[in-house]
C-alpha positions, 0 to 999 in steps of 0.5 A, a space after each residue: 426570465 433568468 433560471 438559477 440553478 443549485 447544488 442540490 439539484 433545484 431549479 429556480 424558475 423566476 420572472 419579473 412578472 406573473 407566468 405560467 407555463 410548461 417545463 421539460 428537461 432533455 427534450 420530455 425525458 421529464 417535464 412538468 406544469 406551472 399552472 399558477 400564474 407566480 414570479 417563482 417556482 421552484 422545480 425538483 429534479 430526481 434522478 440526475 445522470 452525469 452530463 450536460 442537461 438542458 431545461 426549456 420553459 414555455 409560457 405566458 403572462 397575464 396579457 397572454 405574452 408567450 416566453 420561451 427560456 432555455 438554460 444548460 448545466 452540467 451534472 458532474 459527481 465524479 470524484 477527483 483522481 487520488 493517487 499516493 506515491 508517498 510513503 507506501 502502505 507498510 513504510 516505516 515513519 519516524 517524527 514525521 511524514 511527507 505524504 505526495 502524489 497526484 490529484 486533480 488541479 485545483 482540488 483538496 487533498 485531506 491528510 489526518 493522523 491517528 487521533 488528530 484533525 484532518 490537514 487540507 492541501 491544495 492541488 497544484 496546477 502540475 496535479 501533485 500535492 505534498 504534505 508533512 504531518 506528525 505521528 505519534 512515535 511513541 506508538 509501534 503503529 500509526 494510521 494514515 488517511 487521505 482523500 481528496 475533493 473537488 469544489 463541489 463537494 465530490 470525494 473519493 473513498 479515503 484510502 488508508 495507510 498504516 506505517 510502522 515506527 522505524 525505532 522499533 528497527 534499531 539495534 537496541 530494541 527489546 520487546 517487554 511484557 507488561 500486566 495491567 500496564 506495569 512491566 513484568 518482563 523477566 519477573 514474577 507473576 504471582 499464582 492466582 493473578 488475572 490481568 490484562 497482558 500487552 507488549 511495548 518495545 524499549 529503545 532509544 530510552 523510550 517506550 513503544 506501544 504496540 497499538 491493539 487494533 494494529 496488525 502486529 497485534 493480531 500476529 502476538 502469539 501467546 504461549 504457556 508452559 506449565 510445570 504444575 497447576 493451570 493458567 490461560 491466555 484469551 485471545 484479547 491477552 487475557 490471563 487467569 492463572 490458579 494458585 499452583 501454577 508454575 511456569 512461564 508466559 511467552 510472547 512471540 511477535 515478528 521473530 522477538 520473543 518475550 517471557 514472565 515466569 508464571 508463579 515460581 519462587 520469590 523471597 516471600 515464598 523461600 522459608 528463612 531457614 533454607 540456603 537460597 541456590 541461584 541456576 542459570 543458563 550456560 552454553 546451550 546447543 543441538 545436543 546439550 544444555 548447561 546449568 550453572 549453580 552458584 552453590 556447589 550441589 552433588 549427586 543431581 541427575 535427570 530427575 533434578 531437572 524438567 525441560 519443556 518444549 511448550 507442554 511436552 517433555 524433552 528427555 535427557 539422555 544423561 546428566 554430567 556434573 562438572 569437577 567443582 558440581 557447579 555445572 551440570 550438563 544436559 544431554 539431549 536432543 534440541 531444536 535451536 528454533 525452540 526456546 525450552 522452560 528448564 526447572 530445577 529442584 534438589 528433590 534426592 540430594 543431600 541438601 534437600 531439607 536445607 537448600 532450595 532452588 531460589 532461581 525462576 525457571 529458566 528460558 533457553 534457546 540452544 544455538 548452532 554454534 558459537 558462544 553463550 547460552 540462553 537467552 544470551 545465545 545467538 542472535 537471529 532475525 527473520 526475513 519474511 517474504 511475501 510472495 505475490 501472483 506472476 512471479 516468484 522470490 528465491 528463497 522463500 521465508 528465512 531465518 539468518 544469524 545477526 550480521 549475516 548477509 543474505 541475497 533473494 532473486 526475483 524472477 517474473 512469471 513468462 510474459 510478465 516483468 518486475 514492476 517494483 521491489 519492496 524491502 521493508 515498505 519502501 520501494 528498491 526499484 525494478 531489480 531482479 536481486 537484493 542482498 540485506 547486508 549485515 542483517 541486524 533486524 527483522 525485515 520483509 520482501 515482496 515484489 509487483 509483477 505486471 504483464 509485458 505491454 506490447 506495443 506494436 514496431 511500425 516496422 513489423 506491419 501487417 501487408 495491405 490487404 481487404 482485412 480480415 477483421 480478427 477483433 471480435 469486439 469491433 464491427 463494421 457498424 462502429 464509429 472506430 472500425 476504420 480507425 482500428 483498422 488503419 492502426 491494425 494495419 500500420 502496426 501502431 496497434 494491435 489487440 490485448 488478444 488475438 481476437 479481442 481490441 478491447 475499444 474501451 480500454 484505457 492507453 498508458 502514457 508510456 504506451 502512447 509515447 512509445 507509439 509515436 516515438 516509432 512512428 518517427 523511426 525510433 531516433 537516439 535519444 539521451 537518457 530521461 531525467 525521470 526517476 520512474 523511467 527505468 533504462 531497461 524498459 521498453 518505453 526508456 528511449 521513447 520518453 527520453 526521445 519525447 523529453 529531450 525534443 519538449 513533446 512531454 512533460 511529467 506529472 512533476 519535476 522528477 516523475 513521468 507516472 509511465 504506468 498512468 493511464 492517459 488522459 484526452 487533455 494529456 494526449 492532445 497536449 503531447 500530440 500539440 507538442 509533437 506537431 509543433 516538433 514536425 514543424 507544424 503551424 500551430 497557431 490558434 484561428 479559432 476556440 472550441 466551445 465545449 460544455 466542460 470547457 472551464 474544466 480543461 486545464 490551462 496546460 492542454 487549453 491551446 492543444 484543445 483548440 487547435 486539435 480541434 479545429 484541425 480535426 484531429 480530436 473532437 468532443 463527445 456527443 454530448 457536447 464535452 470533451 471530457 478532458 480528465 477522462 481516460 482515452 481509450 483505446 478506440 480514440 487513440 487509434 483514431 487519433 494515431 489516424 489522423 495524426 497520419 494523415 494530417 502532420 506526415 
């Protein structure tokens, strides 16, 4: 009798010949009949846990024959690992984009673009993967989705990355409004007009849209200044304006600014018979605002000009006509983070029947200091910190003038460290101070802090006593207590607090390593070749140690992921490693036989045997070794133990 078993948890019970009889599953956990003498039956099995099961029939045929059939498998759901190392959530792309990290071997990796079909890579035996994919670069926003699955069909949660057009950095980069799709920036829109507003960004002699449903989107900050009548802007970027409006429509957007006048005068408005006088902006400062006439006009005085600060008025202390009166200057006290609406009219003077303002209303920002005036004035980009928990970056959000430098210190919180620094998306490393030098665009800081590992020096070991078990998570009923207890005592190990071991906690490789490198009294070592192995950290010489005597190897050519938790085949391949460099005999007598066996990659095969024929590792109860699992803490002692006791 053979038993066949599917995906969708159906065991196929077939004879060659009539049989009835009695199923159960894991010694009675469920069971049924087959009362029916038939050649097949079909069973379904609800409910299934991951792991190893075993179903047992026993039965008979017409003649009264007894059979007895019995077929283990191996449920398994779990979803491979999915870890993206490339490019980082808020990185910048251009045309197109490499995406690399580390999944399971053999498994797919899935990598779609906005609005385009999902691309399949396949997982090397190392357990990286890489793909290049296009983007749209006609867009300011694209998203990024990943996910990967194993041969059976287990998926993990696709993880989202959103990266930001690198052109929209470059120098030449102007933010431009538009209504209804057609440009309106530094133009007119009429009174009376509704319409649907959106931002796009010109460089390079192309156009970027700022996608809607982008987080940029979301920071838009709409803003009218009304002199006379009404207009609104929704929060969708909606406006409606009434037939008298005058004013101005602003947009602000990660420190760029934008402006449509609202109404306003245009030829069609300017009766044929009156002189057309142009304003424009001059010098603009803390205490003063300049208008420049392209007509000589006498006697104007404050009330010729309105300054608005959003809807508030700004009052003039005193207005100065130059010697020609093509220049007036305005006193007053100015922010020179605010863009003020200036409105000129010639309501008083002399020419007032027969001139008239054909300008818009004017957009200033006053400067500290320098030249021009304006829109024309000086030119500043923000720098944005985000700040994050354990540590701390000096100074906080800043504004700094175009080309100058400006340096941050980053500082972790006690008992934490500097895990990686990130300047507009992408990594800079493990450093405490960054300087944007020549700042020509508006960038962002933020930085990763992540608690200090300690990780016991053999040397600094506790003197042999009856131990007086400090951990109130491991009792002498547990199968690790002597375990825990030898590394305790040797100083291999000791607790993530002074009463908790945390047994079910995971190890990192760079913990491991760091570990068997004292108990070899921490010999010199060059320095490691991996680019994640930073030289200023506690587990630099360890790895190197480890590299240069071929007891590790990274997860790929350049990378040793020291922050990755362990797992049991990666540990058993470097203590396989570690006992070949004690000058061990590590040949293999004899195979392990582990349900999951097939599932061990080739890699860590041998170590897998030897380990375990020399009982330094073992499997499960359940008859796995579960090599992609995560060693915990409690196994790694044990582990630690043995080696000790079996390659000293």
């Amino acid at each position: 009798m053979t038993v066949q078993i599917r995906l969708n948890a159906v065991i196929d019970l077939v004879s060659d010949m009539n049989v009835s009889g009695e199923w159960s599953l894991d010694s009675g956990e469920m069971s049924g009949t087959v009362s029916e003498k038939t050649m097949s039956q079909s069973i379904n099995l609800d409910g299934l846990e991951d792991g190893t099961h075993i179903i047992t029939f026993k039965g008979e045929n017409d003649s009264k024959d007894g059979t007895l059939s019995e077929y283990m498998f191996t449920v398994d759901t779990l979803p491979p690992r999915l870890q993206i190392s490339s490019p980082n959530n808020g990185g910048f792309f251009e045309d197109t984009v490499t995406v690399k990290g580390i999944s399971d071997s053999g498994a797919k990796v899935y990598i779609g673009a906005e609005n385009q079909e999902m691309q399949e890579v396949t997982v090397g035996d190392d357990g990286s993967f890489e793909k290049t994919v296009t983007l749209d670069n006609s867009m300011a926003y694209q998203n990024i989705v990943v996910y990967a699955a194993d041969e059976i069909g287990n998926e993990t949660v696709p993880v989202t990355l959103q990266l930001t057009n690198k052109a929209l950095g470059n120098d030449d980069s102007v933010l431009q409004m538009y209504i209804d799709g057609k440009e309106c920036s530094d133009s007119t829109i009429k009174a009376g007009t509704s319409g649907q507003l959106s931002l796009k960004v010109k460089t390079d002699n192309r156009i970027i849209e700022i996608n809607d449903d982008s987080a940029a989107a979301n920071r838009i900050e709409w803003n009218v200044s009304a002199i006379e009548g009404a207009a609104n802007v929704d929060e969708n970027g909606y406006i409606t304006t009434d037939e008298k409006i005058n004013g101005v429509v602003s947009a602000t957007v990660d420190n760029q600014n934008v402006y449509t006048v609202l109404g306003g005068k245009d030829s069609t408005d300017i009766p044929s018979e009156k002189i057309k006088v142009n304003a424009s902006a001059g010098t603009a400062r803390k205490t003063h605002i300049t208008i420049n006439l392209d007509t000589a006009i006498e006697g104007m005085t404050a009330d010729n000009f309105v300054v608005l600060n959003g809807d508030k008025n700004v009052e003039l202390t005193a207005v100065k006509a130059s010697s020609d009166n093509k220049t007036y200057t305005l006193y007053g006290t100015f922010d020179t983070s605010v863009t003020y609406t200036v409105t000129v009219n010639l309501t008083g003077t002399t020419v007032e029947n027969t001139h008239i303002i054909a300008s818009s209303p004017l957009m200033i920002k006053p400067s500290s200091g320098g030249g021009g005036g304006g829109n024309s004035g000086n030119v500043t980009y923000k720098i944005t910190v985000v700040q994050s928990e354990n540590g701390k970056i000096s100074p906080d959000t800043v504004t700094v003038n175009k080309n100058e430098s400006k340096t941050f210190t980053i500082t972790a919180d006690e008992g934490y460290e500097i895990e990686d620094v990130i300047v507009n998306g992408e990594s800079v490393g493990k450093v405490s101070e960054y300087t944007f030098e020549k700042v020509n665009a508006k960038a962002e800081i933020t930085a990763k802090f992540k608690k200090i590992d300690t990780v016991p020096n053999p040397s600094d070991k506790p003197e042999p006593t009856d131990w007086d078990n400090p951990f109130v998570d491991v009792s002498n009923n547990d199968w690790f207590y002597n375990s825990v207890k030898y590394a305790y005592e040797n100083g291999l190990m000791y607790g993530v607090s002074d009463t908790e071991f945390a047994p079910d906690g995971d190890v990192t490789r760079a913990m491991f390593v760091t570990v068997l490198y004292r108990t070899e009294g921490e010999p010199y070592a060059e320095n490691s070749s991996f680019v994640d192995v930073a030289s200023d950290s506690y587990y630099a010489n360890a790895v190197s140690w480890a590299e240069e005597n071929k007891i590790v190897s990274g997860v790929s050519d350049t990378e040793f992921a020291p922050d990755m938790s362990i797992t049991r085949e990666q540990m058993a391949a470097i203590v396989y490693r570690y006992a070949e460099y004690k000058n061990c005999d590590i040949t293999v007598n004899e195979t392990a036989n582990y349900v999951d066996s097939d599932s061990i990659s080739d890699y860590a095969r041998n170590a897998v045997d030897w380990l375990s024929e020399q009982e330094i590792m073992s499997g499960n109860t359940d008859g796995t070794f579960a090599p992609q699992a995560n060693s915990t803490r409690a196994q790694t002692a044990a582990v630690f133990m043995r080696i000790n006791e079996k390659l000293k």
